[in-house]
Residue, then its C-alpha position, 0 to 999 in steps of 0.5 A: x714840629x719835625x717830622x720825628x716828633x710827629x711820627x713819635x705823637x702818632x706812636x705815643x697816642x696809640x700807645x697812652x690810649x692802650x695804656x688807659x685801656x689797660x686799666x679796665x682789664x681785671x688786675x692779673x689781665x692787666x699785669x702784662x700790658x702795663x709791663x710793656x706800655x709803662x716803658x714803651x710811653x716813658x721812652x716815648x715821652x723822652x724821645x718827643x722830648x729830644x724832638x722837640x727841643x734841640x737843647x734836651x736833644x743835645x744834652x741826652x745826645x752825649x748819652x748816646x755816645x757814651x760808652x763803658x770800657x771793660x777791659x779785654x782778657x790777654x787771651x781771648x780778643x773781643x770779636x766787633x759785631x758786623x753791621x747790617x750793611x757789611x753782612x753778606x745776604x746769604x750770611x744773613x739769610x742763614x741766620x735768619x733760618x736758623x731762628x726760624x728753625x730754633x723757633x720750630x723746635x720750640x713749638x715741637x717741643x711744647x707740643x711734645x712734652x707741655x710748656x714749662x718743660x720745653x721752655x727750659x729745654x729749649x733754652x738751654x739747648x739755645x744757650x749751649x748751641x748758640x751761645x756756646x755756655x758751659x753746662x753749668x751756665x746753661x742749666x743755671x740761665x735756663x732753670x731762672x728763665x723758666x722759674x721766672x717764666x712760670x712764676x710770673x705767668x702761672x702763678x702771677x698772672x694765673x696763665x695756664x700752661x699748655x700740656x704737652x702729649x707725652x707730659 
């Protein structure tokens, strides 16, 4: 065995135990550990997989390179992504307090005016700073996200939201 499928074992034993635990929790407590650790084990089982045997690993591996050609408008040119390693660190430094400061407007937020209300704020203000999205996509990304959120959570799950001071 290689040292990647032993590193993949010792993730995917935690994992397949959380999971099993899992199943005790009353059902709405249980929802999302089984959202995250179904998924998290599957891909775990197929990367021990491609660790294992050479032959899946060069079958999933032209997976790896695929990509799916879209077309580039006439007029507006897609820009590449920098790589980690060509990102200066004062540029990545930058980004990284500047998450930090959304992360705080969020919690400001929530504090000020309750979760529901925040998170739809903070999203589309997220959306329309970082993102550069129009109004209407903004409020329209902003408004499902938050409907999802609340759905899932507080209706779902039974999760209670915490209030806000103002709200």
């Amino acid at each position: 065995m290689t040292g990647g499928a032993w590193f993949t074992w010792a993730l995917l034993l935690p994992v397949v135990l959380l999971l099993v635990l899992s199943f005790g929790l009353a059902p709405a407590s249980r929802l999302a550990p089984l959202w995250v650790l179904v998924p998290t084990t599957v891909l775990l089982l197929v990367q021990l997989l491609m660790d294992s045997s050479p032959r899946v690993r060069e079958r999933l591996r032209v997976l790896k390179g695929t990509t799916v050609d879209v077309p580039v408008s006439e007029t507006r040119a897609a820009e590449p992504e920098p790589s980690p390693a060509t990102v200066h660190p004062g540029s990545r430094r930058s980004r990284e307090v500047r998450v930090v400061l959304w992360l705080a407007l969020l919690v400001g937020l929530t504090c000020a005016v309750g979760f529901v209300l925040s998170t739809a704020l903070f999203l589309l203000a997220y959306l329309r700073k970082e993102s550069g999205l129009g109004w209407g996509r903004g409020v329209t990304l902003a408004a499902v996200a938050t409907a999802v959120v609340y759905l899932v959570f507080g209706v779902v799950a039974r999760v209670p939201f915490p209030p806000g001071v103002l709200f």
